[in-house]
C-alpha positions in Angstrom: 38.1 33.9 1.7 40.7 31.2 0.7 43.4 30.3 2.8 46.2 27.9 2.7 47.3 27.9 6.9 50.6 29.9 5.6 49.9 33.0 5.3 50.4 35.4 8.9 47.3 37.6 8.6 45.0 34.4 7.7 46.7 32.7 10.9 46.4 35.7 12.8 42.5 35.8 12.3 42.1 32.1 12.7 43.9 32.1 16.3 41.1 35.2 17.5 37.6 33.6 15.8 38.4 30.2 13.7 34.8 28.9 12.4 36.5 25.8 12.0 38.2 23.5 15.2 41.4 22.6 15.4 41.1 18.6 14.7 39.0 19.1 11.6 39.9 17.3 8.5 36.9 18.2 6.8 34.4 20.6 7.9 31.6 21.6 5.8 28.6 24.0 6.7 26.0 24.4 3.8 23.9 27.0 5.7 26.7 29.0 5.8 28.5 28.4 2.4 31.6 27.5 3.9 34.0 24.6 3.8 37.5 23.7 4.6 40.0 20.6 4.1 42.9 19.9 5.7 46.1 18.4 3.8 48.4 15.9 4.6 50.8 18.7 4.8 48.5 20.6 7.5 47.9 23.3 5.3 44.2 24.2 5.7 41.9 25.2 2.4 39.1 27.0 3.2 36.2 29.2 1.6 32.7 28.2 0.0 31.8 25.4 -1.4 32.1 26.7 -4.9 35.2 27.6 -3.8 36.3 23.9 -2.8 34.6 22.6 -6.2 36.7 24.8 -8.1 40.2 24.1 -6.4 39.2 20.3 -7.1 38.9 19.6 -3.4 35.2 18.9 -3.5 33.4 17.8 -6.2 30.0 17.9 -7.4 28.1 17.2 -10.3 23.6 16.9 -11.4 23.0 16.9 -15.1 20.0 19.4 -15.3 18.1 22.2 -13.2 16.5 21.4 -9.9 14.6 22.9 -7.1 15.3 23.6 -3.4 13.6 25.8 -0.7 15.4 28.2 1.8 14.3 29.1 5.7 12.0 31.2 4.6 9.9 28.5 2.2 10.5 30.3 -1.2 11.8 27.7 -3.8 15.0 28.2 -6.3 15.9 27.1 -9.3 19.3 26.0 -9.6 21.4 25.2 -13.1 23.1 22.2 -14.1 26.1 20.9 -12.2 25.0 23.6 -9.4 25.1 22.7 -5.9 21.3 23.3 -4.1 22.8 26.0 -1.4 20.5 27.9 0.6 20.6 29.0 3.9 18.7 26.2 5.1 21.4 23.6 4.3 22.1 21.8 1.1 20.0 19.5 -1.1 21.2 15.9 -2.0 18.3 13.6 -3.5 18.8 10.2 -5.4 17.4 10.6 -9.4 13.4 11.1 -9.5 10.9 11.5 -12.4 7.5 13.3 -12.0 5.2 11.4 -14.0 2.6 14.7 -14.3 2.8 15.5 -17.1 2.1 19.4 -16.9 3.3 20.2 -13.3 4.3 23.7 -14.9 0.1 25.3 -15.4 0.9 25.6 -19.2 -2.7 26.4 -21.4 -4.5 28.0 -18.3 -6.5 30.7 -19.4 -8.1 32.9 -16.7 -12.3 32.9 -17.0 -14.8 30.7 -16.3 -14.8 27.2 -17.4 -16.7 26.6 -20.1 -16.9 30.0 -21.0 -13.4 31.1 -22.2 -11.4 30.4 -19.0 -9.9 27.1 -19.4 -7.6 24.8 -16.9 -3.7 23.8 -17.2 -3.2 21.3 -20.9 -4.6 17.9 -19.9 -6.0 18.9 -16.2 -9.9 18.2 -15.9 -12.5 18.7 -13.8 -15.5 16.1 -13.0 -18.8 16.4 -10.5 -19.7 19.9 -9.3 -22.6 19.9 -11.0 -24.6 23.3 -10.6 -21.1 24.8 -9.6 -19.1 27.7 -11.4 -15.4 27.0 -11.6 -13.7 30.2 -12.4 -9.6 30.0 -13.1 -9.1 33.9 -11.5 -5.3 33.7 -11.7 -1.9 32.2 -12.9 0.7 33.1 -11.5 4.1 32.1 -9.3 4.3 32.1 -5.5 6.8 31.0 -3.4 8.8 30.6 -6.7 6.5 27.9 -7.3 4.0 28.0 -10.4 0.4 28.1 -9.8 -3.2 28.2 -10.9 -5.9 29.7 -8.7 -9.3 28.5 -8.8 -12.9 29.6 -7.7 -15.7 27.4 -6.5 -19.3 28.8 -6.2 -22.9 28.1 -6.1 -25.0 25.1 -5.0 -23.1 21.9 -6.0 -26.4 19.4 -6.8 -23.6 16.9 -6.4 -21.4 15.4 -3.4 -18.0 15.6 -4.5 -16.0 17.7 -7.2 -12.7 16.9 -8.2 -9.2 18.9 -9.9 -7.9 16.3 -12.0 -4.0 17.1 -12.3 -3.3 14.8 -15.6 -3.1 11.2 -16.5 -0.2 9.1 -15.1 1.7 6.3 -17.5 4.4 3.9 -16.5 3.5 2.9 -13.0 4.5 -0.4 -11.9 3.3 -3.1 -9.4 4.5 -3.7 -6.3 6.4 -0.1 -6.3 5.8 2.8 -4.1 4.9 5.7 -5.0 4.5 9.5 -3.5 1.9 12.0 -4.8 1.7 15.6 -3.6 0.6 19.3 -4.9 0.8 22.4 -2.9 -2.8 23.6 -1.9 -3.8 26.4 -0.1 -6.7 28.5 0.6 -6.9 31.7 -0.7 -10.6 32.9 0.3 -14.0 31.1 1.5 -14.2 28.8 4.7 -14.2 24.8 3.5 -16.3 24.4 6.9 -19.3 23.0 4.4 -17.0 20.3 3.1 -17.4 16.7 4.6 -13.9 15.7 3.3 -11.2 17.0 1.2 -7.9 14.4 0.0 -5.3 13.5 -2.8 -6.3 10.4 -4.6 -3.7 8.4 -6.9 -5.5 6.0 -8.8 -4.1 3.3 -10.7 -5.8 1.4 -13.1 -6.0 -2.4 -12.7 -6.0 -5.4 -15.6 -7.9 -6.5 -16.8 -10.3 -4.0 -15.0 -11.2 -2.1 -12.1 -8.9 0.8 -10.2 -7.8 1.0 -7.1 -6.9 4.7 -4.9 -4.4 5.9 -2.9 -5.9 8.2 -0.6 -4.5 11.1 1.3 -5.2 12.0 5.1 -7.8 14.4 5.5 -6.6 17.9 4.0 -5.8 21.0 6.2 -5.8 23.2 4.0 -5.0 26.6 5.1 -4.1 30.2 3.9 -0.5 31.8 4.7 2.6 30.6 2.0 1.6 28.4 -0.7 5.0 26.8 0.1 3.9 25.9 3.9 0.8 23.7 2.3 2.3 20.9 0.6 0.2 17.8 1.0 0.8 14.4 0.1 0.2 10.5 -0.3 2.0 7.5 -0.7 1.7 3.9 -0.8 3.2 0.7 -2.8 0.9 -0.5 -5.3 -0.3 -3.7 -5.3 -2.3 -5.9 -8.4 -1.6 -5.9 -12.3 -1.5 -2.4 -13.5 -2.2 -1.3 -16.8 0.6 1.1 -15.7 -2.1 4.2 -16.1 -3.4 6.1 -13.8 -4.7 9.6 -12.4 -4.2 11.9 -9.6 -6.7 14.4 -8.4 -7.8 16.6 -5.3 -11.4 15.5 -4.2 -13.5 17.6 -1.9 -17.5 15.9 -0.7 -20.5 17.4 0.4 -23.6 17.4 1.3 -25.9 17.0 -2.0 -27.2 20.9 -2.8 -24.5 22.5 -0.7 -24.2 26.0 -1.0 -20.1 26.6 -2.0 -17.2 29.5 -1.9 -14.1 28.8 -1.9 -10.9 29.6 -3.8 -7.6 27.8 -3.6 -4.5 27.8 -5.3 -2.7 24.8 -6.6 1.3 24.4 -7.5 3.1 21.7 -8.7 1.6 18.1 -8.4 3.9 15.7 -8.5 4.0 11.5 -8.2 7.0 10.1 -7.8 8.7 6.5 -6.9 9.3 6.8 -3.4 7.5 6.8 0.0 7.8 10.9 0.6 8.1 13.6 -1.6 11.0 15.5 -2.8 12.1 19.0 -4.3 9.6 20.4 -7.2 10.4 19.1 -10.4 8.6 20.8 -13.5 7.5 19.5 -16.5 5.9 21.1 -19.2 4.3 18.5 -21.7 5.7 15.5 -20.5 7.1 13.6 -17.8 10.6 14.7 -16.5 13.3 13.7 -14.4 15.7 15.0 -12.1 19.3 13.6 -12.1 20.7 12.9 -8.6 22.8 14.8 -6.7 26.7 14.0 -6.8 28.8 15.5 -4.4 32.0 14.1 -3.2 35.3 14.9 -1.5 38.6 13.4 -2.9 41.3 11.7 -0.6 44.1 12.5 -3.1 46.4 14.9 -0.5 43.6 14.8 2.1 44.7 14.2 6.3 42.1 11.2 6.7 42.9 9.8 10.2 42.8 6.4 10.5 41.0 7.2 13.8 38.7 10.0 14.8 34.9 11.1 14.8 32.3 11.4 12.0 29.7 14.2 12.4 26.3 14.8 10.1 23.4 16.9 10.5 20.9 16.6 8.2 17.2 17.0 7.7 15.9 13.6 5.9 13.6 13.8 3.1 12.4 10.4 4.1 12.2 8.4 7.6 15.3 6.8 8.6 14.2 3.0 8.7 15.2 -0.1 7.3 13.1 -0.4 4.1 14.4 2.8 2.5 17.9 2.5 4.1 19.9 3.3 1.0 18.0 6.9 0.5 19.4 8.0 3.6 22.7 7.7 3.7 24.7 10.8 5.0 28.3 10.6 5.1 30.4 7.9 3.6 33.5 6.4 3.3 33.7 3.3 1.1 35.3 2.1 -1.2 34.8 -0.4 -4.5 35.3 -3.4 -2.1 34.0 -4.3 1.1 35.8 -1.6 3.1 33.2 0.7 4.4 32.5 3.3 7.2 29.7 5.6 7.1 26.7 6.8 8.6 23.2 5.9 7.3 20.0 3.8 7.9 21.0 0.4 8.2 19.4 -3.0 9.0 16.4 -3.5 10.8 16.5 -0.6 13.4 15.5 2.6 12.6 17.5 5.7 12.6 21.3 6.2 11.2 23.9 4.5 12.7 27.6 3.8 12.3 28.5 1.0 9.3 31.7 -0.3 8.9 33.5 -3.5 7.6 30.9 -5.5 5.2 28.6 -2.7 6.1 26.7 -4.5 8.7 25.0 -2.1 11.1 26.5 -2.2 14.7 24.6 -1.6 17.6 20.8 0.1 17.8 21.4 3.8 17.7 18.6 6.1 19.6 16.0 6.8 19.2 14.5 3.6 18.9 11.2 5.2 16.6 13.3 6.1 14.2 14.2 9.8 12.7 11.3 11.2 10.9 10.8 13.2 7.4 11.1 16.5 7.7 12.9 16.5 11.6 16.5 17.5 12.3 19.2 14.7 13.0 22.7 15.2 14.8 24.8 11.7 14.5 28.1 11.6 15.8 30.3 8.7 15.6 33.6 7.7 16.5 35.9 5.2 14.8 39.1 3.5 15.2 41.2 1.5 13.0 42.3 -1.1 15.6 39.6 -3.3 17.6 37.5 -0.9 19.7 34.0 0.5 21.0 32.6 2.4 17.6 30.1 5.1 19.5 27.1 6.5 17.7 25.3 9.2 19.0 22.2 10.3 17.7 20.6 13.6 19.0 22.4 13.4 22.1 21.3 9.8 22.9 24.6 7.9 23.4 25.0 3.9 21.9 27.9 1.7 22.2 28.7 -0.9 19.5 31.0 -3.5 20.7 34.4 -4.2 19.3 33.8 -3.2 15.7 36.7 -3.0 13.0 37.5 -0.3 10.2 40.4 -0.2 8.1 40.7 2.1 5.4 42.7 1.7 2.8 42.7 5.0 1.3 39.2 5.3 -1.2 39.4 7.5 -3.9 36.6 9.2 -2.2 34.5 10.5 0.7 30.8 10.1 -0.2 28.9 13.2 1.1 25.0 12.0 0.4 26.8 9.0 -2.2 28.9 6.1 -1.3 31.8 6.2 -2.9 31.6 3.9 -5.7 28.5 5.4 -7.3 26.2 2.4 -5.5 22.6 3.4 -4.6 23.2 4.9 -1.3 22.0 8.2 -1.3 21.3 10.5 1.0 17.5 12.4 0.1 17.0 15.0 2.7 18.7 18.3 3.3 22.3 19.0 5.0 23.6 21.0 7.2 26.8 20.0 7.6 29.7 17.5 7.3 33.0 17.0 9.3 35.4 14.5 9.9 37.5 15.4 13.0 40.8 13.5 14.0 40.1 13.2 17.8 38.4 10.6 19.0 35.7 11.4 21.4 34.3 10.1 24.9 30.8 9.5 25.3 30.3 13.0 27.2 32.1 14.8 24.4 29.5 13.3 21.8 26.6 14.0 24.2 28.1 18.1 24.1 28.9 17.6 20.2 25.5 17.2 19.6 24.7 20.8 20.0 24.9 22.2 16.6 28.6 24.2 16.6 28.0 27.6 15.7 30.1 29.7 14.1 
């Protein structure tokens, strides 16, 4: 539905059941599809997202296909300049490159190995020895493509290893994230004395060093639910080579069964792992996420309340402020208000003038990968008490100053001027209301609105 706020009937059905409050400016609900602007006039435009984009309201923009998951786990493949909607929010991640080279399973042939079956081009396999490894299907699951693989008889050694590729291009004194769906398919693992990831990186002019993974849980259910991962900043001179396997140990002439299915390694810059990207010879890279809404014609208040929820794809904390940022309004100067990891305390909090974080925002730990986050702040453009609150925990920041002076802009996951704050996570919605609430009214605010 598109409305303009003019029309009788559309008015008629917004007085009985509005999805929208009456203060909004901007309202936006991924999960839903639905968005809504309101003018300077007071005219109020309204419908999806795609909708929005199309009426030049919104705007969004990602040269290139990318990945994102719904509620239910299953991965989708979206086309270039496509916004990632699904009803578990909308996906908004910074530019990232998967340096596997076949993430994709292209060359697997089912069979035994060594023996006409054959694993993914440039995969390999080392230890195991006295061990068949059959390749018993390739397929897709979960939207995700993967290769399943059987393990059997007495392995006379202690370890056996899936090697996913060779790595080039890392750099020292970078972090990086490696990860691969894994899940068991049949068998018990119950003989195994350990089962992780390793990235290894070479060092020069020799030796290696390895980036381990917890202990595995590896479990049967949706390949999609058994993502496993490790990360850690490298460290040395690097040859800039490198490999990353799964490694399972033993007891010397254990007797082994087990099958599992593999989808999609990936290692990436970064301290946690984002959407799937597949590559299919080579490394490839996804282009960030752009999405924006213009001020040209918009109502922005010069005070009022900023609302995000949003599930971050990495912890909220000071190292990796910039990757979550969630709502912004900046622009190419020093004007700024927005919320986002900031500073040296963990978890987002209001920014404004030179973008210096004001206050400590709750909770204290921080806001983990993976967990939902409610922030709700009010601003003001003459001298006052900024609030933040952060799932219901309430924060006062004391006589903070933001005056806007009309961006081109509203940076939903981007600051405005294209500078590296992005937002790497998933959203589930946006708003900027003209009211200004009370520390009670942000405490009820944090209850997700529901339509």
């Amino acid at each position: 539905m598109l409305g303009t706020g003019l029309d009788l009937p559309t008015l008629a059905r917004r007085r009985s059941a509005p999805w929208y409050r009456p203060d909004d400016v901007l309202r936006i609900l991924p999960g839903t599809n639905r968005a809504m602007v309101r003018l300077g006039s007071g005219a109020v435009v309204e419908g999806t997202i795609e909708t929005l984009i199309a009426l030049g309201c919104l705007t969004y923009s990602r040269t290139g296909s990318a990945w994102a998951a719904d509620r239910s786990g299953a991965v989708h493949i979206f086309a270039s300049n496509q916004p990632r909607i699904t009803d578990a929010g909308m996906t908004i991640e910074p530019a990232a490159t998967n340096h596997i080279a076949n993430s994709a399973m292209q060359g697997a042939v089912l069979g035994i190995l060594g023996a006409g079956g054959a694993l993914p081009a440039g995969w390999s396999t080392s230890g195991g020895t006295g061990l068949t490894k059959e390749i018993v299907e390739i397929a897709t699951e979960d939207g995700i493509p993967c290769v399943t693989i059987r393990f059997y008889g007495t392995n006379a050694d202690n370890y056996g290893t899936i090697v996913f590729g060779g790595i080039f291009g890392l750099l020292t004194a970078t972090p990086y994230a490696a990860s691969a769906f894994i899940k068991l398919v049949s068998g018990s693992l119950s003989v195994l004395t350990s089962r992780v990831l390793k990235l290894r990186y070479n060092l020069s002019p020799s030796g290696q060093t390895d980036i381990n993974s917890a202990q595995l849980s590896i479990t049967s259910g949706r390949l999609s639910s058994n993502r496993s991962s490790c990360a850690a900043v490298t460290a040395g001179t690097l040859t800039g080579t490198g490999q990353f396997m799964f490694v399972f140990n033993n007891g010397p002439g254990a007797a082994i069964d087990f099958t599992l299915k593999f989808g999609c390694p990936q290692v990436e810059v970064g301290t946690a792992a984002t959407s799937p990207i597949l590559t299919t010879g080579s490394a490839a890279t996804r282009a960030a996420d752009d999405f924006r809404c213009p001020t040209s014609g918009l109502s922005l208040p010069t005070s009022g309340t900023l609302v995000a929820e949003f599930v971050p794809g990495v912890p909220l904390d000071a190292i990796y402020a910039g990757e979550a940022y969630a709502l912004g309004i900046d622009d190419a100067g020093s004007t700024r208000l927005a919320l986002r990891a900031h500073g040296t305390a963990r978890g987002p909090r209001l920014v404004v003038g030179d973008g210096e974080g004001v206050a400590t925002a709750g909770p204290a730990a921080g806001v983990a990968a993976g967990n939902v986050c409610r922030a709700v702040a009010t601003f003001s453009a003459a001298a006052a008490d900024n609030r933040l609150s952060v799932n219901g925990i309430f924060a006062g920041a004391s006589e903070r100053r933001c005056v806007f002076d009309l961006p081109a802009a509203i940076g939903l996951g981007q600051v405005h001027n294209g500078g590296a704050g992005f937002m790497s996570g998933v959203a589930r919605e946006w708003a900027i209301r003209s009211s200004v609430l009370t520390a009670d009214d942000t405490n009820a605010e944090s209850a997700r609105y529901t339509a």
